[in-house]
BAMI-584979 format. One line per field, with one value per residue (C-alpha): x, y, z negated; chain. Coordinates in pm, 1 decimal, m for minus. Layout:
<pts>
px = X/... $
py = Y/... $
pz = Z/... $
c = A/... $
</pts>
This chain:
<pts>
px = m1243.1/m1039.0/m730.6/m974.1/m1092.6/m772.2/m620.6/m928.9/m904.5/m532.0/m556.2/m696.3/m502.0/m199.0/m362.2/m357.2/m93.2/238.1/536.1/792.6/1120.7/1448.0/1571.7/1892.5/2151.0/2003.4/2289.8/2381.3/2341.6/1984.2/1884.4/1966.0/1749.8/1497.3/1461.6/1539.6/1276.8/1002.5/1100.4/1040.3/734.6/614.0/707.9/488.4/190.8/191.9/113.0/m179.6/m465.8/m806.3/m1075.5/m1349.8/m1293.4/m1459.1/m1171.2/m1392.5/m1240.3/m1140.6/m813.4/m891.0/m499.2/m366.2/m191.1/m41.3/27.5/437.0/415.7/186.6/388.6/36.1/m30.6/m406.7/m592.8/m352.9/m463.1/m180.8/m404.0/m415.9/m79.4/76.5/m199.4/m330.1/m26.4/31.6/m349.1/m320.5/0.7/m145.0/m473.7/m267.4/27.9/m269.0/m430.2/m148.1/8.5/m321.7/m318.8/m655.9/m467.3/m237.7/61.1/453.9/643.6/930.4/777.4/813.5/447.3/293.9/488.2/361.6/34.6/80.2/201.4/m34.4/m318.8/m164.4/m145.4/m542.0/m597.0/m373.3/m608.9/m951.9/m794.5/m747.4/m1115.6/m1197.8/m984.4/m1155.8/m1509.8/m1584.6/m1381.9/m1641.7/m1946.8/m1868.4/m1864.5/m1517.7/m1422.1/m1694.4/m1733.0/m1739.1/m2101.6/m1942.7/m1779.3/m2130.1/m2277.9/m2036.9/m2004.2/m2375.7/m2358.9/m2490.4/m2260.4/m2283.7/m2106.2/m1830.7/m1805.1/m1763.2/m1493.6/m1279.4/m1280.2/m1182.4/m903.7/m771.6/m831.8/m584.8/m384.5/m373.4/m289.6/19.5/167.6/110.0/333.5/555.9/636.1/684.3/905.7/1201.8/1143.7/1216.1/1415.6/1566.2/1752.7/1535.6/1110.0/904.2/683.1/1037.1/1104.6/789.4/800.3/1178.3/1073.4/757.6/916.6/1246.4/1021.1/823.9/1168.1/1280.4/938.4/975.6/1280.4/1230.5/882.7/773.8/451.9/242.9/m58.7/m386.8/m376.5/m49.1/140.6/475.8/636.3/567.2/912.0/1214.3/1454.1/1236.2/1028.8/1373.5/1448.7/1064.8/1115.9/1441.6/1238.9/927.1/1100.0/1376.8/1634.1/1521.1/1211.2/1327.2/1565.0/1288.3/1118.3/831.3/1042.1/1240.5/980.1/872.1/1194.7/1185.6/811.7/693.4/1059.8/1130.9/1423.0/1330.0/1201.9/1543.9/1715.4/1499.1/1549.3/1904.2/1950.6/1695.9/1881.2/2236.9/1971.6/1909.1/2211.1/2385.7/2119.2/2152.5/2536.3/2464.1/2484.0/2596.6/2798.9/2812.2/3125.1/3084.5/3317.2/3268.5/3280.1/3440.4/3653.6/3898.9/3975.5/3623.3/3479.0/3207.1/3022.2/2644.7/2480.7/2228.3/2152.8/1982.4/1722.2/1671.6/1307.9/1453.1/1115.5/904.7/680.5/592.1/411.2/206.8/104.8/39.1/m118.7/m345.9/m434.7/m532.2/m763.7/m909.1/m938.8/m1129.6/m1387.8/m1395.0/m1477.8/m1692.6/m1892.5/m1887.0/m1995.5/m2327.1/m2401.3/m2257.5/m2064.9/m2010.4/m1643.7/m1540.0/m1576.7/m1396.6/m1311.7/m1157.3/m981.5/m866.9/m1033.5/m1088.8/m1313.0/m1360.7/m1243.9/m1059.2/m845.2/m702.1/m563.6/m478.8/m78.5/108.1/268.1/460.7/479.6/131.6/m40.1/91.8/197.1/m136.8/m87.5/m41.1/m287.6/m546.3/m413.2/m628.0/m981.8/m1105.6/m926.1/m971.4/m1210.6/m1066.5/m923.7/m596.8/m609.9/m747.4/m432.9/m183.5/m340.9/m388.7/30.3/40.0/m174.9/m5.0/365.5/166.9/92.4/431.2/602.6/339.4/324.9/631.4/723.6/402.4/432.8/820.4/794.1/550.7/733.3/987.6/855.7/669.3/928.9/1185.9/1375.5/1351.6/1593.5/1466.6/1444.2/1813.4/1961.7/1886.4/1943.5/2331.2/2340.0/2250.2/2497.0/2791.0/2889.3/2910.4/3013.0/3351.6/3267.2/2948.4/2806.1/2706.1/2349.0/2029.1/1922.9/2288.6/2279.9/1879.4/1963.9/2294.6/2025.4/1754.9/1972.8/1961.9/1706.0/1396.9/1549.0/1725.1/1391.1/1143.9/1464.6/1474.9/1060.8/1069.8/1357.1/1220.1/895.8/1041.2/1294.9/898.6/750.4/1062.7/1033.6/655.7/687.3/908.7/832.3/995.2/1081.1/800.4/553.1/668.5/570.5/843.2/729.0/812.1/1119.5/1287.0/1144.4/1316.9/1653.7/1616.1/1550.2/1833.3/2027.4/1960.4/1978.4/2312.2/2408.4/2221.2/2386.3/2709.8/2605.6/2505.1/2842.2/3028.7/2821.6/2876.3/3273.4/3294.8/3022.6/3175.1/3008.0/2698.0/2689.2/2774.5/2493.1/2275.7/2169.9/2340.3/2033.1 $
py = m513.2/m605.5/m408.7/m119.3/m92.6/m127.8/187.4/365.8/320.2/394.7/755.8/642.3/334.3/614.6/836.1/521.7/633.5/456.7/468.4/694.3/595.4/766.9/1032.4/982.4/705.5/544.3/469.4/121.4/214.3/326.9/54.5/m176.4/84.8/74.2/m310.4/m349.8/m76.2/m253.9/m583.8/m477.6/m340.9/m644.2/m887.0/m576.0/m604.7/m1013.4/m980.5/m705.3/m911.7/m812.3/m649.9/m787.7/m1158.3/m1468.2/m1733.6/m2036.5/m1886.2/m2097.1/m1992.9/m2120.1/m2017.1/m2199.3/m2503.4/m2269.3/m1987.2/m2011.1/m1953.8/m1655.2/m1481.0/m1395.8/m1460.1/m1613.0/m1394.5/m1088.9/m721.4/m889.4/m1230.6/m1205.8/m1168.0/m1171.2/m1381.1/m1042.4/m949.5/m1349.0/m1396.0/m1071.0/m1156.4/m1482.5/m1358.7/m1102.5/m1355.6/m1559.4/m1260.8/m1158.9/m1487.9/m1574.6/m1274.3/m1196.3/m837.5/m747.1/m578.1/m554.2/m547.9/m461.7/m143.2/123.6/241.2/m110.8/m227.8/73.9/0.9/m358.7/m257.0/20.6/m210.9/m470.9/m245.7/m211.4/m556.2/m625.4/m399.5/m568.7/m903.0/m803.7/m752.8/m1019.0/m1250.3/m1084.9/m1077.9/m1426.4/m1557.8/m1317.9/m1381.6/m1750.0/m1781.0/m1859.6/m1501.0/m1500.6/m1168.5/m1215.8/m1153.5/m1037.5/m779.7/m676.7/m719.4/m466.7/m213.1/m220.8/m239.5/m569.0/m829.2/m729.1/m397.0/m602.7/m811.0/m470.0/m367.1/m703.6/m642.7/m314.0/m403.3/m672.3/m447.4/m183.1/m495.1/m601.0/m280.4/m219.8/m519.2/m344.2/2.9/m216.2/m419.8/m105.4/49.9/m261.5/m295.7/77.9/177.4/m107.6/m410.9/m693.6/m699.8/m716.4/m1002.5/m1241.7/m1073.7/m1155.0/m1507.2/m1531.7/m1426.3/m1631.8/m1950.0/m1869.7/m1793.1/m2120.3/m2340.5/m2195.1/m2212.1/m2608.9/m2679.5/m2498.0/m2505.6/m2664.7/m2619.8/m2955.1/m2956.0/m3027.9/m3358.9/m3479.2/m3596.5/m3419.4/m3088.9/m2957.1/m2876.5/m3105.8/m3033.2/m3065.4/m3399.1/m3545.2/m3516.7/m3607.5/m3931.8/m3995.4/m3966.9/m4185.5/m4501.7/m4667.3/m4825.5/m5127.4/m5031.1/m4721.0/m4984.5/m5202.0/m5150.1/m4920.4/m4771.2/m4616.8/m4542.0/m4317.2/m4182.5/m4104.5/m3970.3/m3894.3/m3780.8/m3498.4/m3689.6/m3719.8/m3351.5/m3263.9/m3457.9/m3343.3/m2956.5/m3011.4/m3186.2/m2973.6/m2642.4/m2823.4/m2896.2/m2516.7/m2407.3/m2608.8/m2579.3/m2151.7/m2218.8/m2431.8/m2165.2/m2108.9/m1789.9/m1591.2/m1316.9/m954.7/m674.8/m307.9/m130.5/162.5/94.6/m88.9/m425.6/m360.6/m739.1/m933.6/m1219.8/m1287.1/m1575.3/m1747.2/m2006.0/m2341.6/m2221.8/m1907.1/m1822.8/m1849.4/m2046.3/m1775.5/m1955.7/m2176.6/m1919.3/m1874.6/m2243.6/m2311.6/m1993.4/m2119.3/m2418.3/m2263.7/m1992.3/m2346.1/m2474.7/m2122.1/m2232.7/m2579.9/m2426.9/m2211.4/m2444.1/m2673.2/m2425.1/m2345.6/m2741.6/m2813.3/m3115.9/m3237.5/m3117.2/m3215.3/m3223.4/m3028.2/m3068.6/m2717.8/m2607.8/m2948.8/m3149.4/m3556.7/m3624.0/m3556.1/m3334.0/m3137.2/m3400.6/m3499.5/m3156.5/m3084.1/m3028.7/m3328.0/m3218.2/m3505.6/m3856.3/m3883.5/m3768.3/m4028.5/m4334.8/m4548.0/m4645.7/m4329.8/m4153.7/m4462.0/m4373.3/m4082.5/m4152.1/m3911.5/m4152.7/m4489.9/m4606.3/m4393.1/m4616.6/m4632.2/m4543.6/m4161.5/m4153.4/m4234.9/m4046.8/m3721.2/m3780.4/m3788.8/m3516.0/m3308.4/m3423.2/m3308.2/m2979.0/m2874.1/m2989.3/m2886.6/m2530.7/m2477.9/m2493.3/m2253.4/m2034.4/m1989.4/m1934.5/m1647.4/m1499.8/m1472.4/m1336.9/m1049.3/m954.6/m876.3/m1142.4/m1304.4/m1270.7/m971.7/m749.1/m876.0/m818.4/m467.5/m403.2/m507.4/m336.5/m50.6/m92.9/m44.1/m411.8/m638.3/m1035.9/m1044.7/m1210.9/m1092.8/m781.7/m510.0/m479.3/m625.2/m837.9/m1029.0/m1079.0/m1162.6/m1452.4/m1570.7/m1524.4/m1748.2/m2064.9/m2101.5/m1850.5/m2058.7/m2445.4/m2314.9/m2211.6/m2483.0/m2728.9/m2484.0/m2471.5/m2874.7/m2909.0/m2662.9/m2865.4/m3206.6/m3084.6/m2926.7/m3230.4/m3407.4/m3177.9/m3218.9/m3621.3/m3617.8/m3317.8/m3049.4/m2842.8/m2709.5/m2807.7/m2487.0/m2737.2/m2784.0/m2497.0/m2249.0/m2390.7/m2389.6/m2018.8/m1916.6/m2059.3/m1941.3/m1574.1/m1609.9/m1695.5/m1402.2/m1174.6/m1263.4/m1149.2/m832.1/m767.8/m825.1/m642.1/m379.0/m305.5/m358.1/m28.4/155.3/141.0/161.6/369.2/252.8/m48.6/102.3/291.8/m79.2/m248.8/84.3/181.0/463.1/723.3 $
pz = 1034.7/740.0/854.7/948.2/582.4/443.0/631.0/537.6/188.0/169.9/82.5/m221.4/m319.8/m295.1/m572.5/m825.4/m1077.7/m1024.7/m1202.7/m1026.7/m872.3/m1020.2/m745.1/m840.0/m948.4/m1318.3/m1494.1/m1651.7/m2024.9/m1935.3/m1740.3/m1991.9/m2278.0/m2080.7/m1991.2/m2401.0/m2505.9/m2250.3/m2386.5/m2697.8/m2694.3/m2508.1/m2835.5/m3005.3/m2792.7/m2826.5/m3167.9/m3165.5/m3171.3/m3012.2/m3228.4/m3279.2/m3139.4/m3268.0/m3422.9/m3255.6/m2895.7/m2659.3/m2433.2/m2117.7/m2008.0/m2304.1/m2030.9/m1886.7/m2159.6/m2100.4/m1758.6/m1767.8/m2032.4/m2221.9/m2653.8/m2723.7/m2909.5/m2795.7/m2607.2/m2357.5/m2353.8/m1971.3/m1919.7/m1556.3/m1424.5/m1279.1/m1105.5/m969.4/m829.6/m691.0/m506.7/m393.2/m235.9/m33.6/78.4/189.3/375.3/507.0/612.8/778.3/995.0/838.5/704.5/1001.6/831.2/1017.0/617.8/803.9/903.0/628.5/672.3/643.9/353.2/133.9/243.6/129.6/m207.1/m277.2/m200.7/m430.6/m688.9/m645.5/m579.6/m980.9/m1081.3/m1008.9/m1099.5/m1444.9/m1478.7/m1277.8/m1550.2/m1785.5/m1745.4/m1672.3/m2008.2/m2144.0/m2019.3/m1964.0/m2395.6/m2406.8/m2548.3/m2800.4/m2990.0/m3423.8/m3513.4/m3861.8/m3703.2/m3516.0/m3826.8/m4054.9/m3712.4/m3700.0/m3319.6/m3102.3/m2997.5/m2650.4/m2778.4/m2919.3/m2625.7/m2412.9/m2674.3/m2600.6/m2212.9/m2249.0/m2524.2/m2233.4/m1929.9/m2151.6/m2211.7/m1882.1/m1746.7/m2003.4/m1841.0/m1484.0/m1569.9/m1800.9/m1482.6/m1290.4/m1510.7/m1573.9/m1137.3/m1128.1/m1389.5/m1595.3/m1467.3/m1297.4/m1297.1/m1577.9/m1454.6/m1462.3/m1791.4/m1975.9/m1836.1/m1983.1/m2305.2/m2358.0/m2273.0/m2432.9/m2790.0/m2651.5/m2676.2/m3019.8/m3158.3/m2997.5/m3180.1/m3493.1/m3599.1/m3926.8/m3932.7/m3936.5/m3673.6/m3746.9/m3579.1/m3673.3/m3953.2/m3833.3/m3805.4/m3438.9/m3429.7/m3273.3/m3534.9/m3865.9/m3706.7/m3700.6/m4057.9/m4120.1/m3900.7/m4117.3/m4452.0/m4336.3/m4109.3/m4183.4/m3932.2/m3868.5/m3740.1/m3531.7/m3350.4/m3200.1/m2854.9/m3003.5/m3249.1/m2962.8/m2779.7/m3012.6/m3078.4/m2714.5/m2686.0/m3011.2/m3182.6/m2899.9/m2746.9/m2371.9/m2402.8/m2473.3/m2274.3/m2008.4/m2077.0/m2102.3/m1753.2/m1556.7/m1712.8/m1520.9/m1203.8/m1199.7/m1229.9/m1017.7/m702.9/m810.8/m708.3/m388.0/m91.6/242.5/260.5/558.1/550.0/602.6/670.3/679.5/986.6/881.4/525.6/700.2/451.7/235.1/308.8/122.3/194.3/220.7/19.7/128.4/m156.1/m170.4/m383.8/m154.4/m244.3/m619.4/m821.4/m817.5/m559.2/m808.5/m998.4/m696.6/m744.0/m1063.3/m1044.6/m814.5/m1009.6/m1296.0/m1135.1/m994.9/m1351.2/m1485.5/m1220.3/m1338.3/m1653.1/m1589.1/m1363.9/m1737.9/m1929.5/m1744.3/m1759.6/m1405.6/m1470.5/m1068.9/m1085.4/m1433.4/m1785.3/m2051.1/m2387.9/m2486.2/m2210.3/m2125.7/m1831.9/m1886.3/m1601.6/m1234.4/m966.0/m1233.5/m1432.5/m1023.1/m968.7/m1332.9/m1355.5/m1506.8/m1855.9/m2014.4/m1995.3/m2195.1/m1886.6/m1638.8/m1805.5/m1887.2/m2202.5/m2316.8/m2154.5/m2280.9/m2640.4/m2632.3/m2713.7/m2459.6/m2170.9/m2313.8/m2032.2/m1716.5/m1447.0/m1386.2/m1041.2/m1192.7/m1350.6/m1072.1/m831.6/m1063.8/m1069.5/m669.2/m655.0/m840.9/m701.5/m357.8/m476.3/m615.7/m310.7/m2.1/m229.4/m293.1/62.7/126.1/m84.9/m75.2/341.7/225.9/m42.3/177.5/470.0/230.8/m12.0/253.3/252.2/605.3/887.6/1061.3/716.5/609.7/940.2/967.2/578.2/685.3/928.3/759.1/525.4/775.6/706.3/1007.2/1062.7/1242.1/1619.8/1640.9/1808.7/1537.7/1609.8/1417.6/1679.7/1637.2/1299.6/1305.2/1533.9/1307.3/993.6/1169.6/1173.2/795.2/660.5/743.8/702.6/358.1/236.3/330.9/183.1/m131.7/m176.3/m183.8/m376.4/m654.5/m611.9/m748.2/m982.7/m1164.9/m1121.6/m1289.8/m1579.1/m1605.7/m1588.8/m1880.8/m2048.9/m2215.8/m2512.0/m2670.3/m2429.5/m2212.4/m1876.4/m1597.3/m1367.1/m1703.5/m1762.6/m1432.7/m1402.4/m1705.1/m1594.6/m1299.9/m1449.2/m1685.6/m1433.8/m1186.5/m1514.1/m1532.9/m1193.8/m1209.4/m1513.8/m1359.1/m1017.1/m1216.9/m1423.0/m1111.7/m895.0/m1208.8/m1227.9/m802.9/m632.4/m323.2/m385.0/m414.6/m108.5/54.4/m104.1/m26.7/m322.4/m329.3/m353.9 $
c = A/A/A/A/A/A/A/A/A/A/A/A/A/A/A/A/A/A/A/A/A/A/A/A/A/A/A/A/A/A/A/A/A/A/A/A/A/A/A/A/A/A/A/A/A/A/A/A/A/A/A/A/A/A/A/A/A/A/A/A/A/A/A/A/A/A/A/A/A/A/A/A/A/A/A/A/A/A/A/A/A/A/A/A/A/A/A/A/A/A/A/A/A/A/A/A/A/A/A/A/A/A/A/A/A/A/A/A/A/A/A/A/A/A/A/A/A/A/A/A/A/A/A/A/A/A/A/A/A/A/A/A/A/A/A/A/A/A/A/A/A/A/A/A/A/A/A/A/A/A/A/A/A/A/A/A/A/A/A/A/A/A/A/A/A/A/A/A/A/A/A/A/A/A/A/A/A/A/A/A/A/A/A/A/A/A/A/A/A/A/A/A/A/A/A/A/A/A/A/A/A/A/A/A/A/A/A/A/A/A/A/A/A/A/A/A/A/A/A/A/A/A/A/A/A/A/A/A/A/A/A/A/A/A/A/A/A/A/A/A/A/A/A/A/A/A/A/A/A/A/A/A/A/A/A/A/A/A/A/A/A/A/A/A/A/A/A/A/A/A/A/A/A/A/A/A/A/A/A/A/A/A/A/A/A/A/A/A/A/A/A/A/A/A/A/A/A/A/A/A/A/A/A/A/A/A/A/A/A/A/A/A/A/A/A/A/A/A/A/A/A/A/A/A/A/A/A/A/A/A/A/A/A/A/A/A/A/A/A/A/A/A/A/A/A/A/A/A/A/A/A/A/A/A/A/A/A/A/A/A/A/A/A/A/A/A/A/A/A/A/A/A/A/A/A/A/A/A/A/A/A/A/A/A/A/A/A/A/A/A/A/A/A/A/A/A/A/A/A/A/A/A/A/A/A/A/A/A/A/A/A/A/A/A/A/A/A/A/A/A/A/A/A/A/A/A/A/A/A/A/A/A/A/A/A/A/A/A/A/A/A/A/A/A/A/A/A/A/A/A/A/A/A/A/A/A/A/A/A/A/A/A/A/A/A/A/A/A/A/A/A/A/A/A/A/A/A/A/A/A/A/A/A/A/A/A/A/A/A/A/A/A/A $
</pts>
């Protein structure tokens, strides 16, 4: 039924506007203009706030604001959450066979990305509206008040500022996957967290609640003013040189940035040589990490369209899952599956420090920290298997994408079904391995915490990104000065 619908609608999911793909070569100079001009006008868009909204707002992303490469208060408030719930629900239709689509037939995979395109497209009002309607987007009654118009009307003009928002991030996306170097949605998330870590460091503004500058760098020179030696060299002095004075967080950052790095490296590398330029040879990598992190978008993604609910639920005086205080959970169902964010979630007597947690049990707490560990492992592995069976990179796709190439392992037949069976030894092991292994190192960085509070899932994404940046960069300079290359790697066009 599902499959029936979706085929019927496709004539119209093809006439949503779409970015169009170059018909010829783009050449490196302007792919890297356009992935500059894109990122630009993202930093631009960050800071246009929406008309009309009430300061007493509540962000209901703000946990997870890093990962989703949004700005509270912004027109790009919602940012990629559209585009990663939309991915999600489909993964999960199509993984459970409820959508029956072959992605490694041509046909099917366009109709998989034109209904994604849709589906982005629904999702940014369905982010929307309920923030909305729930009171968490509350419009300014002074601004009803001088515009002469109800607040309803003002409420109608914020969804329609973040539905514009929203779908600037869509054809921004589009155009860096098309056009520039990379995607858009691992670009955004790059420069959030990276403005996230420099903001962390370098930040002297004191928050409301605290007596110290929120960044690393200036608390340190606060810390030096206020305490003197001897205390900072007792037990609690260095534990709050640890906690409280940014240490561990940078620590952390530091060793999980090596972690990433390293595990990017780690790969088993199958050779190739081409069947018709007699000494062209290359070599196929299949790397430890071979779903890269994006999976754990999916996941955390997941969580926090869990936690809106949660919210929601709160805000109409259902309290059976949890209670809220902002956008933070303290109680119930919620506070379990809550991500872990630094060692004041998990260790007792720093969670107790907080008068909202003074009485909770500490079984809540260690079992919100299993929970969570359970979640970043079990979905990494999940979502990584589906990732790669839908973005064309499991054995089947890869096989015949090398052997359209011309390129060939030496000892093997040349045929697809060869190479599909050489692929299937260490395409599916590599990525369940990979989608734990990504799992722990983000629970790791969550335990301890980070730089700037960007969470361990954000972090490990950007490095990650940068990382892959990097290559692409290089890949890309490389095609430019031999087109042979190109043709190899088929991209010639």
């Amino acid at each position: 039924m599902v499959d029936y619908v979706l085929r019927a609608l496709q004539p119209y999911f093809e006439r949503i506007p779409s970015v169009a793909r170059p018909t010829e070569h783009v050449p490196f100079n302007q792919k890297l203009m356009w992935t500059l001009t894109i990122l630009l006008l993202y930093f631009v868009l960050s800071n246009v706030p929406v008309f009309g909204l009430d300061p007493s707002s509540i962000d209901i992303f703000e946990q997870y604001r890093a990962l989703f490469a949004g700005a509270t208060g912004s027109i790009i408030a919602l940012g990629i959450g559209p585009i990663v719930t939309a991915s999600i629900i489909l993964q999960l239709l199509v993984g459970a066979g409820i959508i029956k689509l072959d992605l490694t037939n041509p046909d099917d995979r366009a109709a998989y990305q034109d209904f994604q395109r849709f589906l982005v497209f629904v999702m940014i009002a369905v982010e929307a509206l309920p923030q909305i309607l729930g009171g968490f987007l509350k419009p300014n009654p002074l601004i009803a008040q001088q515009l002469g118009v109800s607040l309803g009307v003002v409420s109608l003009l914020i969804f329609i500022q973040l539905f514009i928002g929203g779908t600037l991030i869509v054809y921004m996306d589009e155009v860096v996957s098309k056009w520039g170097i990379g995607s858009g949605v691992s670009l955004f998330i790059l420069a959030g967290v990276a403005q996230s870590i420099i903001t962390g460091l370098f930040n002297w503004v004191v928050p409301p609640n605290s007596a110290m500058p929120a960044g690393i760098i200036p608390r340190w020179f606060w810390i030096a003013q206020n305490y003197g030696g001897e205390t900072l060299l007792t037990a609690d002095g260095l534990r709050f040189l640890l906690v409280d004075g940014g240490i561990l967080a940078l620590i952390t950052t530091a060793i999980i940035i090596i972690l990433v790095v390293y595990a990017e490296g780690t790969r088993v590398e199958i050779p190739l040589a081409h069947a018709a330029v007699r000494g062209a040879r290359g070599r196929f990598p299949i790397k430890l990490i071979y779903a890269s992190v994006l999976p754990m978008i999916f996941v955390r993604a997941l969580q926090a369209n869990i936690q809106i609910f949660g919210m929601l639920m709160y805000n109409r005086g259902i309290t059976i899952f949890g209670e809220y205080v902002g956008s933070k959970p303290i109680s119930g169902l919620m506070y379990v599956i809550s991500p872990v964010r630094g060692p004041q979630d998990w260790i007792p007597s720093l969670v107790k420090a907080s008068p909202y947690f003074a009485d909770l049990p500490e079984w809540m707490i260690i079992l919100r920290l299993l929970v969570d560990a359970s979640i970043l492992v079990a979905g990494g592995i999940l979502f990584a298997i589906f990732w790669v069976e839908t973005s064309g990179m499991d054995a089947r796709t890869v096989a015949n994408q090398i052997a359209r190439s011309g390129m060939q392992v030496p000892g093997f037949r040349r045929t697809p079904q060869s190479l599909e069976r050489l692929l299937e030894r260490y395409i599916p092991k590599v990525t369940v391995l990979g989608g734990a292994a990504i799992g722990l190192l983000t629970l790791v960085a969550n335990m301890l915490g980070t730089i700037g509070g960007v969470g361990g899932t954000s972090l490990l994404l950007a490095v990650s990104i940068a990382y892959k940046l990097y290559q692409d960069l290089a890949k890309e300079q490389l095609t430019e000065m031999h087109p042979l290359v190109r043709r190899m790697l088929g991209e010639e066009i």
